[in-house]
C-alpha positions in Angstrom: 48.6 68.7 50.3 49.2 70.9 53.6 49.4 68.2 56.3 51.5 70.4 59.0 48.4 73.1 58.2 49.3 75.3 61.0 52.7 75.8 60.0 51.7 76.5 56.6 48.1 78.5 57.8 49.8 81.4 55.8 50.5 80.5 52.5 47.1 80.2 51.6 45.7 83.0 53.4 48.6 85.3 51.7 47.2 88.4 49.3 50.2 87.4 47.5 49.0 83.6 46.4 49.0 82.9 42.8 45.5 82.3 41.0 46.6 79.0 40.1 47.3 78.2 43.5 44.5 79.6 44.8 42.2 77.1 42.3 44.0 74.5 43.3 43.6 75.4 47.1 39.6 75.8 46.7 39.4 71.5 45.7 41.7 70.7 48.9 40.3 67.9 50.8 41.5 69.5 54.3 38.7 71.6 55.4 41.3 74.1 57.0 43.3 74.8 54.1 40.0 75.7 52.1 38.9 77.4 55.3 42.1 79.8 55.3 41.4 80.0 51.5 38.0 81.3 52.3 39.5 84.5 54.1 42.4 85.3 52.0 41.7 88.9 51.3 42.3 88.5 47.6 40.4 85.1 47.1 38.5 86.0 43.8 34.8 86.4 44.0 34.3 82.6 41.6 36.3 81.0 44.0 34.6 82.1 46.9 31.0 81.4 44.9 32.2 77.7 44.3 33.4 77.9 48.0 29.8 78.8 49.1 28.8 74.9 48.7 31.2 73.5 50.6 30.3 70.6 52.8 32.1 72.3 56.2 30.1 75.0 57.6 33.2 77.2 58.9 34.4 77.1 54.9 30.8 78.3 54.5 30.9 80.9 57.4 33.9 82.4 55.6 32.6 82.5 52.6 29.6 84.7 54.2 31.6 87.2 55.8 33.7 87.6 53.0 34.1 91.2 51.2 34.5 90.1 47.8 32.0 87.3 47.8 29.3 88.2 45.1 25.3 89.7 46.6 23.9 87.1 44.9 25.5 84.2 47.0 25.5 86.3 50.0 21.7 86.5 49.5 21.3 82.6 49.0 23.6 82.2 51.9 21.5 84.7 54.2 18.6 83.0 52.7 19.3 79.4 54.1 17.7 80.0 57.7 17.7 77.6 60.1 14.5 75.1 60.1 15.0 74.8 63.8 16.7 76.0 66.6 18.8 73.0 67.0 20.1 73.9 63.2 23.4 75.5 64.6 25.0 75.5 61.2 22.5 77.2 59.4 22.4 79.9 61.2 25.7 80.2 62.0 26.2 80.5 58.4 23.3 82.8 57.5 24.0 85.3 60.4 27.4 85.8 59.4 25.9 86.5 55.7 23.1 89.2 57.2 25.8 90.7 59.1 28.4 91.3 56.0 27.7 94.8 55.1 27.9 94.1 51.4 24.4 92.2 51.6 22.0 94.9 50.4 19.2 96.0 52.8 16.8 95.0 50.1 17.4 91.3 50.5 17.4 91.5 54.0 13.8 93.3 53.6 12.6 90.3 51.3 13.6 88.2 53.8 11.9 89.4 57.0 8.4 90.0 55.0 8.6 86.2 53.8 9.2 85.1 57.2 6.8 86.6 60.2 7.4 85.9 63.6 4.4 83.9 64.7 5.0 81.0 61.8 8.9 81.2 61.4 10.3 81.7 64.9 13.9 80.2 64.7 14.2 81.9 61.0 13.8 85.4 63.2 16.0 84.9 65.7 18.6 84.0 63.1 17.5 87.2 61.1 17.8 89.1 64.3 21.1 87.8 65.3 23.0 89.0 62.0 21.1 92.1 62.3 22.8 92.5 65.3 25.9 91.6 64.2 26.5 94.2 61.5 29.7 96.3 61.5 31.1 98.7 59.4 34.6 99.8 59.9 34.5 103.6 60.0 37.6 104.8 60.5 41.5 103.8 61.8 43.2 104.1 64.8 46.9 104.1 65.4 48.0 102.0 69.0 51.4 100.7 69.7 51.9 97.0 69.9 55.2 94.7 71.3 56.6 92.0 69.0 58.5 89.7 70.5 61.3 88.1 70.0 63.3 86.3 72.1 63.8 87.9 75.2 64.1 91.4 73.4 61.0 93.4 72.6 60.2 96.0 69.6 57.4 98.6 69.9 55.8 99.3 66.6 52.5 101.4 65.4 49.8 99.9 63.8 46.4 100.5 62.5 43.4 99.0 63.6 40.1 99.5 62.0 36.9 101.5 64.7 34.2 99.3 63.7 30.4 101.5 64.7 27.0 99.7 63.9 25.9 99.3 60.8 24.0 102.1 58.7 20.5 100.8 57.9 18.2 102.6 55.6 14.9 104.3 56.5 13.7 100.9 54.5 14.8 98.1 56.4 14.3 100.2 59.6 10.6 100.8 59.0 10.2 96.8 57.5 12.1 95.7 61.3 9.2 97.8 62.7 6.3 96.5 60.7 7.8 93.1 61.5 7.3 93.9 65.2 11.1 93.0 65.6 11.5 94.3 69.6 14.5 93.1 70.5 15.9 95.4 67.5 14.3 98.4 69.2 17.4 100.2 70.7 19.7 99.4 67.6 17.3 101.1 64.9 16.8 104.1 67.7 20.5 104.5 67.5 20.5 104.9 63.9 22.0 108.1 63.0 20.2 108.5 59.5 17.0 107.1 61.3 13.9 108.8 59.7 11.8 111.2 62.2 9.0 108.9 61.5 10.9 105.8 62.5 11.7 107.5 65.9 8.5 108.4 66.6 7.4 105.4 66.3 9.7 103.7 68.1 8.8 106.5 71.4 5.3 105.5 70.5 6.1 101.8 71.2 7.7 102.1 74.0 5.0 103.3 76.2 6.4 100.6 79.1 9.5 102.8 80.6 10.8 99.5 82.9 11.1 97.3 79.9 11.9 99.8 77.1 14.1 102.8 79.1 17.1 102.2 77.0 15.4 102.4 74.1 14.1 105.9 74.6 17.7 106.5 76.3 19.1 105.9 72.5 16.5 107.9 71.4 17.7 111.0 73.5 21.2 110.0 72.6 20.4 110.0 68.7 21.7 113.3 67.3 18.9 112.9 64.5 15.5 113.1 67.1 13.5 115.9 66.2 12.8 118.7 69.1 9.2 117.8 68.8 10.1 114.0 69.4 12.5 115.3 72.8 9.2 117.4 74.1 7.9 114.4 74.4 10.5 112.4 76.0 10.9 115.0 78.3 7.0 114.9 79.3 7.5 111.0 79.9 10.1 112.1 83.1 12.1 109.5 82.9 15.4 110.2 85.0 17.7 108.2 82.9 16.3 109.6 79.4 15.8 113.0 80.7 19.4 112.8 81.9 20.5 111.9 78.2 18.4 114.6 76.8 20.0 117.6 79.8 23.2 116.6 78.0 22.2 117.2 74.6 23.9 120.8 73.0 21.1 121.3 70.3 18.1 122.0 73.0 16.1 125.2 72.7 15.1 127.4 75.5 11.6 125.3 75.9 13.4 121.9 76.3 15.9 123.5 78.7 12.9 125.4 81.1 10.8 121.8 80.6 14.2 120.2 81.7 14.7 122.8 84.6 10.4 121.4 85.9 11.7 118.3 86.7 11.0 117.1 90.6 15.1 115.5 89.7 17.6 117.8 90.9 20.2 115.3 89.3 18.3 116.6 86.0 18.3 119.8 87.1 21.9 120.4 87.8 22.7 118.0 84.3 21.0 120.9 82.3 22.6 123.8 83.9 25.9 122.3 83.9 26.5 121.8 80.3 27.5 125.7 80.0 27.3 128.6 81.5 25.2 130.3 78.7 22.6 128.0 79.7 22.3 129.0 83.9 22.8 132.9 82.6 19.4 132.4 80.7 17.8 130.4 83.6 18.9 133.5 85.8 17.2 135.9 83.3 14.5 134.5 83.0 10.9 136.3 84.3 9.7 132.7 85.9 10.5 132.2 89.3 10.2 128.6 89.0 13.1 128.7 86.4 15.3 131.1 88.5 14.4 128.9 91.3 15.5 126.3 90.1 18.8 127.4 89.6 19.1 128.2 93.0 17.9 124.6 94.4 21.4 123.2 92.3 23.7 126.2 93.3 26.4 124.1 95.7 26.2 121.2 93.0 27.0 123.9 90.6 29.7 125.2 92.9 30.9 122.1 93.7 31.0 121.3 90.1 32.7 124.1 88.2 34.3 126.0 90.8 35.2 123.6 93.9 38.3 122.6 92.5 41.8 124.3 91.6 41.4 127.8 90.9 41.5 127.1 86.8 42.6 130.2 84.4 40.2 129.8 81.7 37.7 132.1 80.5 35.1 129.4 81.2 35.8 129.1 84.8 35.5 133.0 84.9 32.4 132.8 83.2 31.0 130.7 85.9 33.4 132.5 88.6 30.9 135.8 87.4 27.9 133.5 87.7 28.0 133.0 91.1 28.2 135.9 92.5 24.7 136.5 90.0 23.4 132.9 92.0 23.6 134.5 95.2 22.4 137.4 94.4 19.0 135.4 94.3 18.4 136.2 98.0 17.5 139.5 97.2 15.6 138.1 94.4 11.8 139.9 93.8 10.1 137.2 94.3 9.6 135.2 97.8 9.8 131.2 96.6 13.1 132.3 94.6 14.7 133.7 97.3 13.1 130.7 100.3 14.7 128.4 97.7 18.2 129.9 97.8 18.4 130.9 101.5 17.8 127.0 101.7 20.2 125.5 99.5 23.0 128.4 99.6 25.8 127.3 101.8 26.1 129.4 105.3 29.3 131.5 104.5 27.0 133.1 101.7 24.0 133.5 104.0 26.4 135.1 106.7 28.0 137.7 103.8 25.0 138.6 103.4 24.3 139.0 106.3 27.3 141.0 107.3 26.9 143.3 104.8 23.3 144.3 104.9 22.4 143.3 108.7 18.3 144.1 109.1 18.5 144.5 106.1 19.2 141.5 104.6 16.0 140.0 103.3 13.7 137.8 106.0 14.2 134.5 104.3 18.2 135.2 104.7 17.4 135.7 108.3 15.3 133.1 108.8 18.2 130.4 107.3 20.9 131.7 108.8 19.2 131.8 112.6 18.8 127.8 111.9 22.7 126.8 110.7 24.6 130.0 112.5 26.5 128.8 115.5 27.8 132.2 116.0 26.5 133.8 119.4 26.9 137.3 118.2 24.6 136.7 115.0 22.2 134.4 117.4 22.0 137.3 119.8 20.8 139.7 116.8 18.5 137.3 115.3 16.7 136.5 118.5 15.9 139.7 118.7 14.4 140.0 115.0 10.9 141.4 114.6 10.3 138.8 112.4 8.9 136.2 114.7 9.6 133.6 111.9 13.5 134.1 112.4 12.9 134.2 116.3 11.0 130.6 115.8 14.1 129.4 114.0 16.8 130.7 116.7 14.6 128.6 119.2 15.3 125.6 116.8 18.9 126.0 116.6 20.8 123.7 118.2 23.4 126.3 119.4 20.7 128.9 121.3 22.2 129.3 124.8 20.2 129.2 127.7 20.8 132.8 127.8 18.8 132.9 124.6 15.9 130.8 125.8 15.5 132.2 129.2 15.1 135.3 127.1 12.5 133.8 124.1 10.6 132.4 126.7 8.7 135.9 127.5 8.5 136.1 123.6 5.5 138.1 122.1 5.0 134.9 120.2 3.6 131.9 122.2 5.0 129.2 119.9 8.2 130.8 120.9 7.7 131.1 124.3 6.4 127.2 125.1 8.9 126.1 122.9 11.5 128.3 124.8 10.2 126.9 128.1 10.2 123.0 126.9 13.5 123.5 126.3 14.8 125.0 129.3 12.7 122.6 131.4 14.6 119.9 129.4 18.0 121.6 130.0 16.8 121.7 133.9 16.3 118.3 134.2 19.9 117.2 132.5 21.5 119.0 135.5 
């Protein structure tokens, strides 16, 4: 009937085809023509269940992933699961059935129970490959596309469907867990309806971070995981899920200080980042460790929010008026806060300080700033300092003059003084 098939590809995959056309089409002999029948959006549901019998296995394949074909051939279709792995058309045909979104979870249910792993192995991995390969199209989007024609060109808009994985319920997620279906792990954690119960158990499973980290990384990800279920993913202190967690908006003040206990500064600074109502209550807070650890990412937050163009926006204000609060840390009550920030504070701040409160300025302030100062004027102060700790760190800066040493070499301290002298004998012998 259609012997020049690709010229005429078409007319039988046109919505518009007559019914009596299209019932003639279905008893072709060329497999392409029923084929193209077999996706015709408007083939009728009879059609397509007399079409589900066909002796050519892409007819078949259509057939499976078609909307209108009826659940009860898409179950019988789903249900004819490959003996063996070398049955390439059986699966083929029964993965595209368990990956049409029409199929109910219920069958698919049946089907896994009647078929455990350690007896039908190539019937799983056929179940778990249209698992895989469900879709649902969630919602449009508009792009621009260039027609051709001839050596002139037409931009037009069209819409193309977003296709998201598809929704399973808390049914078929908990049967893919009693059926010890692994490799499904990370696509049931990513479930957006998934069950808390489901996620637990999933986190329970997945004990093994090297082999299972991206499944807990969906888990972090999921918008539905209970703050009990992110407590624990936070104990596990995994970089990569505790990353995904940092960057979730829902966490409460526990999650954020557990967060903010992490030996990862990329963790650190990933929490404090996401808004500047979150470092404000870190600043606030009575535990030095949590105010401390604000201060161990303070040039990453810098760097971060503020080392770019000057931005008018009442967020870059906000965190504009943060950091003068950050470095206000070196006068900070307690001694580990303020070691901290005198350590990770870039010099200009150290040397403001400085400036403006001379002695005064706290000893750990000192005690950086007499390390990383190549100022003479402030080494000359420091070197002087009663502190012996910031005398001590003079000695160890780089940019001491022999002035300087000639001078800490009668200095009360003695690890001042040999030090001093080492160094001078040293800078005697290069002459």
């Amino acid at each position: 009937m259609c012997t020049h098939w690709n010229d005429s590809f078409h007319t039988f995959t046109n919505p518009s085809l007559p019914p009596d056309a299209a019932a003639l089409l279905a008893t072709d002999p060329d497999d392409y023509v029923r084929s193209g029948l077999a996706q015709n959006p408007s083939t009728r549901p009879d059609l397509l269940a007399a079409l589900s019998a066909d002796s050519n296995v892409w007819v078949r394949r259509r057939v499976a992933e078609h909307p209108n074909t009826p659940v009860a051939v898409l179950a019988d279709l789903a249900a004819a699961l490959p003996r063996t792995r070398r049955d390439e058309d059986a699966a083929t045909v029964s993965a595209a059935a368990l990956a049409n979104t029409h199929l109910p979870d219920e069958a698919i249910i049946d089907l896994l129970r009647a078929h455990p792993r350690d007896r039908y192995a190539s019937q799983v991995e056929a179940l778990v490959d249209g698992l895989r390969k469900r879709r649902r199209p969630s919602r449009t989007r508009t792009i621009e596309v260039v027609a051709f024609d001839g050596h002139r060109s037409t931009p037009r808009l069209r819409e193309i469907p977003i296709e998201e994985p598809g929704r399973y319920s808390p049914d078929l997620m908990r049967t893919i867990l009693a059926c010890d279906l692994s490799e499904m792990l990370p696509v049931v954690a990513s479930q957006p309806d998934a069950p808390d119960d489901v996620l637990a158990a999933i986190v329970d499973r997945c004990n093994d971070l090297d082999s299972h980290r991206w499944t807990l990384v969906r888990v972090a990800e999921n918008p539905a995981t209970s703050s009990s279920l992110l407590s624990s993913l936070i104990e596990a202190s995994d970089i990569e899920v505790n990353l995904r967690v940092a960057a979730r908006d829902d966490l409460s003040n526990v999650h954020v200080q557990a967060l903010l206990a992490s030996t990862s500064g990329r963790v650190r600074l990933a929490v404090l980042s996401r808004s500047p109502e979150r470092t404000e209550w870190a600043l606030n807070h009575s535990s030095p460790a949590v105010r401390a650890a604000v201060a161990s990412c303070s040039v990453d937050l810098h760097t971060v929010h503020l080392g770019g163009f000057e931005e008018d926006t009442a967020e870059h204000d906000r965190w504009l008026s943060l950091w003068s609060r950050i470095e206000s840390l070196l006068e900070d009550p307690d001694k580990a806060v303020r070691t901290k920030a005198a350590a990770t504070l870039p010099l200009p701040t150290l040397s403001t300080a400085y400036d403006q409160r001379g002695a005064e300025a706290c000893k750990e302030t000192r005690a950086a700033l007499a390390e990383r100062t190549t100022n003479p004027v402030v080494l000359n102060e420091l070197s002087q300092d009663p502190e012996k700790v910031v005398r001590r760190r003079v000695m160890r800066n780089p940019a001491c003059s022999g002035d300087l040493l000639v001078r800490l070499a009668s200095d009360p301290d003695r690890l001042v003084r040999e030090y001093a002298g080492v160094k001078l004998m040293e800078a005697l012998g290069g002459i």
